[in-house]
N, C-alpha and C positions, 0 to 999 in steps of 0.2 A: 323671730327677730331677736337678735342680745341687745342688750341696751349695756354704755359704757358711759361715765358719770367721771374717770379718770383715764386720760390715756393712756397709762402702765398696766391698766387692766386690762387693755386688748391684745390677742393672741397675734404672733404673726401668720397673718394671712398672706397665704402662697401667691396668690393673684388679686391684686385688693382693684377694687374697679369704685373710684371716686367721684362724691360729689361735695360741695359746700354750699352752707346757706343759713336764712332762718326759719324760711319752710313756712310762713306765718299763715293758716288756712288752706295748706298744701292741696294749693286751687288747679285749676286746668293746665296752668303756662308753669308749675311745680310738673304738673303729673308728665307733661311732656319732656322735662329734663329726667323723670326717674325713669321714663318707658326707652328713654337712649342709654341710660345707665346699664336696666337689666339686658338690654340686648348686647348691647359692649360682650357685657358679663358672662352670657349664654353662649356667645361666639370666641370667644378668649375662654370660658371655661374658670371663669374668677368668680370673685363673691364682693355682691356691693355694698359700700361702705358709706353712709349719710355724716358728715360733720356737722352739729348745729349746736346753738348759743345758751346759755342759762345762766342770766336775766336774759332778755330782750338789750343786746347792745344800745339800743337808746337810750336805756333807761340810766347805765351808764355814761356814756357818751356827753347827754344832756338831760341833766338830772332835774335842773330846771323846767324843763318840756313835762308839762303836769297831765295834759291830754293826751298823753299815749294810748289806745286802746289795744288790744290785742284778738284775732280772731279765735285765737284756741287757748286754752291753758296748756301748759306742760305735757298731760296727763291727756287733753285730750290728741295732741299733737304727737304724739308717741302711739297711740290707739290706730291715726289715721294713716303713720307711716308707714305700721307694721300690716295694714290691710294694703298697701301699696308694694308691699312683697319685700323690703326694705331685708340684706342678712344681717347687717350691723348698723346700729345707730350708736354717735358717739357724740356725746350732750357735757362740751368745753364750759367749765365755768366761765363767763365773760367779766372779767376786774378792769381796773385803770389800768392794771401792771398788763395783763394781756394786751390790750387794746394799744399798748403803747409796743408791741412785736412788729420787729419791721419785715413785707412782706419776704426779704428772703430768708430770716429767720423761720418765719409762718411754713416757708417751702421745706426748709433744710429740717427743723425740728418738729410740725408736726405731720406734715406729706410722706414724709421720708423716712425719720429716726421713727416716729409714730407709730403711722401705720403703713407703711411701706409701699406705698401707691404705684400702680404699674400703669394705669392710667388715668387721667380725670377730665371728668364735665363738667362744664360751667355754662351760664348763661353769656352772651355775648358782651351784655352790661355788667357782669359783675367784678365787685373791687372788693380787693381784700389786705391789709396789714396796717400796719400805722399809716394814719393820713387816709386812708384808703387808696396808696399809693400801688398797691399791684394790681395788675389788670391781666388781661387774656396772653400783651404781647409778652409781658414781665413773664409770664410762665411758659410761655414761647420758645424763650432767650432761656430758660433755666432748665427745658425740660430735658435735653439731649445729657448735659452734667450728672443731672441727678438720675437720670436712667427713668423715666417716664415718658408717656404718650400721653398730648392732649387735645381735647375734642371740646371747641368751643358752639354751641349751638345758637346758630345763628340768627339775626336779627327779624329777619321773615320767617322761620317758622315762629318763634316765640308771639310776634308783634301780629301775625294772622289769629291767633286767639283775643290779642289784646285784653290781656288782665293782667292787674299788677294787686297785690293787696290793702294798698292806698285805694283804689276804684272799689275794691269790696265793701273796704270799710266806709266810706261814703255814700256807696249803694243801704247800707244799713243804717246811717245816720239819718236817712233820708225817707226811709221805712219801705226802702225797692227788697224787701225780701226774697221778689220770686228772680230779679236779677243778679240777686247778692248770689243766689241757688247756681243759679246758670254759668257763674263767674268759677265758682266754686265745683260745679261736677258734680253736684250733692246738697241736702236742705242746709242751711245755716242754724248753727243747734247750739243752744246753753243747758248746762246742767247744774242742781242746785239741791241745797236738803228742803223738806216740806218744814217749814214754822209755822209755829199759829198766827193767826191774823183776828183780826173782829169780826170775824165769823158773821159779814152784814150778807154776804151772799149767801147765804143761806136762807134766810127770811124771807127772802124774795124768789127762793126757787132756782137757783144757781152757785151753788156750794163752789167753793175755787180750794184751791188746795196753793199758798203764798210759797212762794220757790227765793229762796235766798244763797245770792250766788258766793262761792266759796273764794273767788280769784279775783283780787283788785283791778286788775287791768283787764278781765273780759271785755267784752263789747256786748251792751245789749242795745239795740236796734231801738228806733226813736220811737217816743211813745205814741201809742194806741191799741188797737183792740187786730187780734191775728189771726187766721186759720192755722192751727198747729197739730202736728203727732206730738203724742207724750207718749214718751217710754217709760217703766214701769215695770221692775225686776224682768224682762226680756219680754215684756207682753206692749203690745201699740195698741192705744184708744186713742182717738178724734179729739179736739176739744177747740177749744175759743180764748184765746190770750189776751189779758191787758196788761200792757205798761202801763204807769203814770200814775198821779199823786189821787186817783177817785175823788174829783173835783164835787161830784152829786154830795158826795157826803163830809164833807169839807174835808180829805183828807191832807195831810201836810205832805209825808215823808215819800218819794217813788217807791212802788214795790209793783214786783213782779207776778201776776197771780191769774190761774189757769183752771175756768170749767172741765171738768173731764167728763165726756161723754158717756154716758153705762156705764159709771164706777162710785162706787158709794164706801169704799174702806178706808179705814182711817190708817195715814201712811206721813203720820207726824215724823220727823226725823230720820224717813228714808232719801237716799238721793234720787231724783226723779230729771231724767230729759226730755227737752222739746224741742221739737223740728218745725222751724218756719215754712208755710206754705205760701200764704200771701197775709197781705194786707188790707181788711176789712175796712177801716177807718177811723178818722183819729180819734181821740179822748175829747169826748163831749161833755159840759156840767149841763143834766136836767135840771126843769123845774121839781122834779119829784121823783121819787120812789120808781112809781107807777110809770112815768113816762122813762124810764131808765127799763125797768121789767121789759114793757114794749120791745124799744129799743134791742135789749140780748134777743127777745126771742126771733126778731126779724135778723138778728147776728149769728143764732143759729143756724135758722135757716139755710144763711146764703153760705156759711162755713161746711155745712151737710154738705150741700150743693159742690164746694168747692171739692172738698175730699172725698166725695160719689158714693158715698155714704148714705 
């Protein structure tokens, strides 16, 4: 997959087979718009072409909206499009000024002058240009002008999945991990560098390695303790997740911080991911030490259990 960052960088492609969006956890009712894409593509004999946003138009839009999350960063969203067979992704800086292109500007200068679209998908629901005034029929009415075919996918295939990334994100607010998975087509994963922590897990026979996330608007799932894979320079161990401020030991700040199963190296300052399983249960304050120890190793357990392990 090319990745394009400016639309003057891209080539004119002979047969461009398009789509637009934000792609935000390019979940199930995503992968169904890119599986009409490549097939368009494979029957027409084209090469497909992803349009998507950098910021998060919201963040834009309404800057005041502070609880924006996001299910992917950039970086990981470019990862998971190119595993989706993706030939070109073309990543629009999103400004006021853009945002302010009315949609037949959007058709004429970058559908067309752009990247010279010969046909495009779009979801049934979706709007695009100033206002969010173009829609399916708006491209309808423009497609014959501009020399285009469009293929809008319609409201029952899309609405028989039923997911949107609003439901993800909620699903993980709410610590439904294994439903966030299913929405998704795949685990719900953050990735972060190893820092040091106060090393109390250790003392007690469960070493964590504290994962600090690189991306302001990731989304980390509501706090408690998790079944997870951790990846680890392309190797997977098992391990046991908590979110949350470790009430046992008066802690203040949230952090992130993950037992790894059969691993004992010290991996300060590498970047390390983990993949949600399920949801063991939430952040409890013990009386003690001791009654917290307990606690992990019956969290062991049923984590083994979960990953059949």
């Amino acid at each position: 997959m090319k990745v394009y960052t400016n639309i003057t960088e891209l080539p004119r492609i002979k047969n461009a087979i398009v789509t637009q969006g934000t792609f935000d956890g390019v979940h199930i009712a995503h992968q169904a718009i890119l599986k009409q894409l490549k097939e368009i593509a494979r029957n027409k004999g084209g090469e497909t072409v992803l349009i998507t946003f950098d910021p998060h138009p919201r963040t834009i839009l309404f800057p005041e909206d502070h609880g924006l999350q996001l299910l992917n960063t950039p970086d990981e969203k470019i990862a998971l499009l190119e595993k989706e067979g993706i030939d070109h992704l073309v990543i629009l800086p999103f400004t006021k000024e853009f945002s302010r292109l009315s949609s037949l500007d959007f058709i004429k200068n970058i559908l067309i002058d752009g990247i010279g679209t010969k046909y495009l998908v779009i979801g049934y629901n979706h709007r695009f240009g100033k206002n969010r005034e173009g829609s399916f029929e708006h491209l309808k009415d423009f497609a014959p002008e501009y020399g285009f075919e469009i293929m809008e996918i319609s409201a029952q295939d899309l609405d028989e999945v039923a997911v949107s990334s609003t439901k993800i994100r909620t699903a993980l607010l709410h610590g439904d991990v294994s439903l966030a998975s299913r929405f998704l087509g795949k685990p719900y994963s953050l990735a972060g560098k190893v820092i040091e922590g106060k090393q109390l897990g250790r003392t007690i026979g469960y070493p964590t390695a504290n994962i600090q996330i690189q991306h302001d608007l990731k989304l980390v799932p509501q706090d408690g303790v998790y079944a997870v894979w951790v990846w680890i320079q392309n190797n997977k161990y098992g391990g046991m997740l908590n979110i949350g401020q470790n009430p046992t030991v008066e802690g203040k700040e949230r952090s992130i911080e993950v037992n790894i199963f059969d691993f004992s190296e010290s991996i300060y300052n590498q970047i390390i991911s983990v993949q949600f399983v399920d949801k063991l249960r939430d952040e409890v304050k013990f009386n003690s030490l001791e009654e917290l120890k307990s606690c992990l190793y019956m969290d062991k357990l049923q984590t083994l259990q979960i990953l059949s392990l």
